[in-house]
Backbone bond lengths (Angstrom), bond angles and torsions (degrees), N, CA, C in turn:
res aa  C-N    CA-C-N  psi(-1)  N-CA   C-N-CA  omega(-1)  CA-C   N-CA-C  phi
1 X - - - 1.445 - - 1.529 109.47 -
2 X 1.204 105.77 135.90 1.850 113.77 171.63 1.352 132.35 -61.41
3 X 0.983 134.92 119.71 1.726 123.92 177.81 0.982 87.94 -71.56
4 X 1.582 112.31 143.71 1.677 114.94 132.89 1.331 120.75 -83.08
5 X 1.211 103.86 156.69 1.682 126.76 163.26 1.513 113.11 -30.14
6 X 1.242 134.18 109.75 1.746 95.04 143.93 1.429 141.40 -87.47
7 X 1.555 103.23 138.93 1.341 118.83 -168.51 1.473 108.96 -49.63
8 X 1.337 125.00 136.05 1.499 137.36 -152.42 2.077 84.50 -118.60
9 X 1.473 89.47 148.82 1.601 79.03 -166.84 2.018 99.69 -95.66
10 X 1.038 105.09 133.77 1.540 107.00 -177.65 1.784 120.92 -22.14
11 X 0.988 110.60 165.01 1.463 97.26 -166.97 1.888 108.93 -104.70
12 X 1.474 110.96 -22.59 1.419 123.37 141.11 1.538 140.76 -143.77
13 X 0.765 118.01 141.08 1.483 140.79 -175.16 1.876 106.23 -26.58
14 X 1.052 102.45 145.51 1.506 97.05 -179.62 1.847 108.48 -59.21
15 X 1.526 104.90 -38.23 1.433 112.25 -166.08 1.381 100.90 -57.41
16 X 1.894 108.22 -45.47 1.579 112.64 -178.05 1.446 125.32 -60.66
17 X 1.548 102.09 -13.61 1.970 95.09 177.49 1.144 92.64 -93.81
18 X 1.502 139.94 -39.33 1.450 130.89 169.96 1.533 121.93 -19.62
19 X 1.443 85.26 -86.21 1.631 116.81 166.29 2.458 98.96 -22.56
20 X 1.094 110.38 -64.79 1.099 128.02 -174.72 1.593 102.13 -45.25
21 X 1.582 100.96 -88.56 1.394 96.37 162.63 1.470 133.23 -16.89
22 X 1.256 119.01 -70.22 1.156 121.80 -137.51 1.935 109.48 -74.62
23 X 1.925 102.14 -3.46 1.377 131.01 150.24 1.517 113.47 -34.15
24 X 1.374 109.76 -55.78 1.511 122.03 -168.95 1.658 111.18 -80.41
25 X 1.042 118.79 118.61 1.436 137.33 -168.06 1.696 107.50 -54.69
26 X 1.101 93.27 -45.26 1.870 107.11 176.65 1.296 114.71 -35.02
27 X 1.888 100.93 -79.43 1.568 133.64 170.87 1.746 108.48 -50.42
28 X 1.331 114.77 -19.54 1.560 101.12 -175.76 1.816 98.75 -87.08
29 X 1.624 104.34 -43.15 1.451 92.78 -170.94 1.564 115.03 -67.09
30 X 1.816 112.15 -17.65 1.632 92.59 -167.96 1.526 101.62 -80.70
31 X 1.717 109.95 -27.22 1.636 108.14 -168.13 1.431 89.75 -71.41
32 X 1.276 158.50 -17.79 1.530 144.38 -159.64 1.622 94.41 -94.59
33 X 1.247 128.76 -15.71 1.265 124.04 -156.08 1.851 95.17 -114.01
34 X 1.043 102.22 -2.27 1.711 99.97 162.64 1.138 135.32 -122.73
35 X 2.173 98.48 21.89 1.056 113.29 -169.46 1.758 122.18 -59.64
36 X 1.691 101.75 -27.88 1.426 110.00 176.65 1.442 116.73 -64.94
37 X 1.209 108.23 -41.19 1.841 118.01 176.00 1.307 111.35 -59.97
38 X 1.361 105.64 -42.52 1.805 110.12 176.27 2.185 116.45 -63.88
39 X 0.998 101.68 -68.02 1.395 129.56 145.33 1.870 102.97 -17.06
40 X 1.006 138.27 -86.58 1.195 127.27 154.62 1.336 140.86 -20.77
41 X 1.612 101.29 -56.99 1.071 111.65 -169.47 1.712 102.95 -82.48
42 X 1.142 127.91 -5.71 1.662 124.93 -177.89 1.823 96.17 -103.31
43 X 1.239 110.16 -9.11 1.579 100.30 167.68 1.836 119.18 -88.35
44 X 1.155 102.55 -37.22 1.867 133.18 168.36 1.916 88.08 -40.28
45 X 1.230 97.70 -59.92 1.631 111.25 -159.15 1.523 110.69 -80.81
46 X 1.283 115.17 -21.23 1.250 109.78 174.57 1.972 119.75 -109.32
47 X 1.533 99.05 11.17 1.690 96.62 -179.35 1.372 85.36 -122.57
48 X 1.566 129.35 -4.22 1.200 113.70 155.66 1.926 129.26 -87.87
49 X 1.307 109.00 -18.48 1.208 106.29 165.77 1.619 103.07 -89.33
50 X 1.577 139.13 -29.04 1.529 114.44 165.33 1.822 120.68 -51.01
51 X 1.562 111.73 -29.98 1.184 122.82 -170.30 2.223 95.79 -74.90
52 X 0.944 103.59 -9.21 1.681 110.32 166.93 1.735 89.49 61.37
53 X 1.437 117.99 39.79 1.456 128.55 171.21 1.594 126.54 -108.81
54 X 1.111 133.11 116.82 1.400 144.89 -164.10 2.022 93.03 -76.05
55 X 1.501 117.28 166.45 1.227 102.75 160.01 1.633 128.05 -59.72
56 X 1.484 113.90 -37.28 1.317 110.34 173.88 1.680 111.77 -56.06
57 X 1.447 106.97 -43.28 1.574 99.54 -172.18 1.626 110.14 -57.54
58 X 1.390 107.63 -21.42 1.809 111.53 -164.19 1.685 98.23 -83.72
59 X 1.484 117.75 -35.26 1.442 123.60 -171.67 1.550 103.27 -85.52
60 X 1.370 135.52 -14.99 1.318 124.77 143.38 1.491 147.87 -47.16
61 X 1.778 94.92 -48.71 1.170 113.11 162.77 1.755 117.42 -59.38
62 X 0.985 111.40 -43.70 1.411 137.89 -170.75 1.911 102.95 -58.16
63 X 1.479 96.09 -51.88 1.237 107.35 -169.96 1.485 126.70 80.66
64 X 1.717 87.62 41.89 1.929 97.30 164.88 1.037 79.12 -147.47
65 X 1.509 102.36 -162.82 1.919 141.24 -164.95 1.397 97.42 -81.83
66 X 1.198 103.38 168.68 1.864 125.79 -169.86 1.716 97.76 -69.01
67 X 1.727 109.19 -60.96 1.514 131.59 -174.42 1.665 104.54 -39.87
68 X 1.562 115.99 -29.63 1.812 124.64 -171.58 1.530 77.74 -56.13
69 X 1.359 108.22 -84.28 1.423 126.58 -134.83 1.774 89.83 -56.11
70 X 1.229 133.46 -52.92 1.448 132.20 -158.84 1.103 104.49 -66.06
71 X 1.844 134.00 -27.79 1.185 129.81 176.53 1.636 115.70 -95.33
72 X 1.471 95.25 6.20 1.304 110.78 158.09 1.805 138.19 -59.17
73 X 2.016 84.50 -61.24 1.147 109.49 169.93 1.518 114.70 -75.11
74 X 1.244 128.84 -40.61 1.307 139.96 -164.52 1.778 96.92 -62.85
75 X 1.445 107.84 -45.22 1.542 114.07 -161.60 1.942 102.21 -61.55
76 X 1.053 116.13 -37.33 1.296 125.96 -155.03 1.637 87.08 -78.09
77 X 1.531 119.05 -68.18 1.742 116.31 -179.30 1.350 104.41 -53.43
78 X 1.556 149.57 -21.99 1.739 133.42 170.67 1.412 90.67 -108.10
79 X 1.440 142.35 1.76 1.459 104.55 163.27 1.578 111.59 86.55
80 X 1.278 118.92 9.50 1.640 129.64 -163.99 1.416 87.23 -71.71
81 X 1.426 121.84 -87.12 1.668 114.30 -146.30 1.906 82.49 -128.75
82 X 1.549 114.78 -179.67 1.478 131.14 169.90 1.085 88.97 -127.57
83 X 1.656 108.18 122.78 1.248 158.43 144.92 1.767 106.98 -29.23
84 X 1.599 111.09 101.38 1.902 94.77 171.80 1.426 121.28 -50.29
85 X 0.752 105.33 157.30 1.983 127.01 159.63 1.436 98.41 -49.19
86 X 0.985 143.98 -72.91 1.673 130.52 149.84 1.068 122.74 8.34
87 X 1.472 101.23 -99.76 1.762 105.84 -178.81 1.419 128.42 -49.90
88 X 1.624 112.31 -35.54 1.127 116.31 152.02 1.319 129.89 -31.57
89 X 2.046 103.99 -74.38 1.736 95.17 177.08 1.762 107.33 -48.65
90 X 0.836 120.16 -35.55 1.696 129.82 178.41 1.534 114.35 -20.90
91 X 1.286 92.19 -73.20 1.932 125.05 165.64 1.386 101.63 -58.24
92 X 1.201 112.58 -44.38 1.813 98.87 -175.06 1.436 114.85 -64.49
93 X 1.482 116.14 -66.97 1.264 125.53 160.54 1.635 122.24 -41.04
94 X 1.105 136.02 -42.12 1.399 135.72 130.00 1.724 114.61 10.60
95 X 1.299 93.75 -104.93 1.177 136.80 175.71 1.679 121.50 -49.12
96 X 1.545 120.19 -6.04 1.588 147.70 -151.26 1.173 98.63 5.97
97 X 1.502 103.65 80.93 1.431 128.54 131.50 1.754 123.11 -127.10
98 X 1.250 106.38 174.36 1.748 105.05 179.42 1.517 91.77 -117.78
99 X 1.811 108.18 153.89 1.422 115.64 -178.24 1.370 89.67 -105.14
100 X 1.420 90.02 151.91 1.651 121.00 176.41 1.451 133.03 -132.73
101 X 1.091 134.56 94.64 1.316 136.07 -140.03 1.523 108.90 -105.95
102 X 1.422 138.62 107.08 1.400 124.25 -155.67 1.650 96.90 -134.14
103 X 1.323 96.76 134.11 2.225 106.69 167.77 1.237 102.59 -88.42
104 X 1.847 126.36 149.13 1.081 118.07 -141.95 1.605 86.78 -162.85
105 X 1.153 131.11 111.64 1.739 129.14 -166.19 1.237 98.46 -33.26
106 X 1.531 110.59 141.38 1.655 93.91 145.04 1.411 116.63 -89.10
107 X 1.619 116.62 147.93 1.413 121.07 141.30 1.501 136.99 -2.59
108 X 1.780 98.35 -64.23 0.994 115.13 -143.04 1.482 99.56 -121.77
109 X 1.523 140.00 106.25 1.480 142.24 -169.22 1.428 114.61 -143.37
């Protein structure tokens, strides 16, 4: 029979390569520029765990498969595709909440 390895515990913290990163001018402008996708996606995630709903429970309500909703959430943290106004209210109603979509000055003009 094989030993395994033992697992050696990382050498820093996710927060600490963050922290690291976020030094580099590159990594600050692309993570600042997905702040809305991020921002979303931690509200998605947090009125779905108040709603005491798993992804399958949210893709029921919804009325698709478990995989919708996970490539739902997944898409928004890598930035893959934007989610319609649809599926959204979808997830909102899901989840019993209503979506609300608001323009907001920019800063920067």
């Amino acid at each position: 029979m094989k030993r395994q390895a033992k697992r050696q515990a990382p050498a820093r913290t996710h927060r600490q390569m963050v922290a690291v990163w976020e030094k580099d001018p590159g990594f600050k402008a692309a993570y600042d520029e997905l702040d809305t996708e991020f921002a979303l996606l931690r509200q998605l995630l947090a009125a779905r765990r108040k709603a005491g709903l798993t992804q399958a429970g949210v893709a029921e309500k919804m009325g698709t498969r478990p995989p919708a909703v996970t490539r739902l959430e997944t898409a928004l943290s890598a930035n893959r595709h934007s989610p319609t106004l649809a599926t959204l209210k979808k997830y909102a109603w899901a989840v019993g909440c209503k979506l609300e979509v608001h323009l907001v000055p920019s800063k920067a003009r």
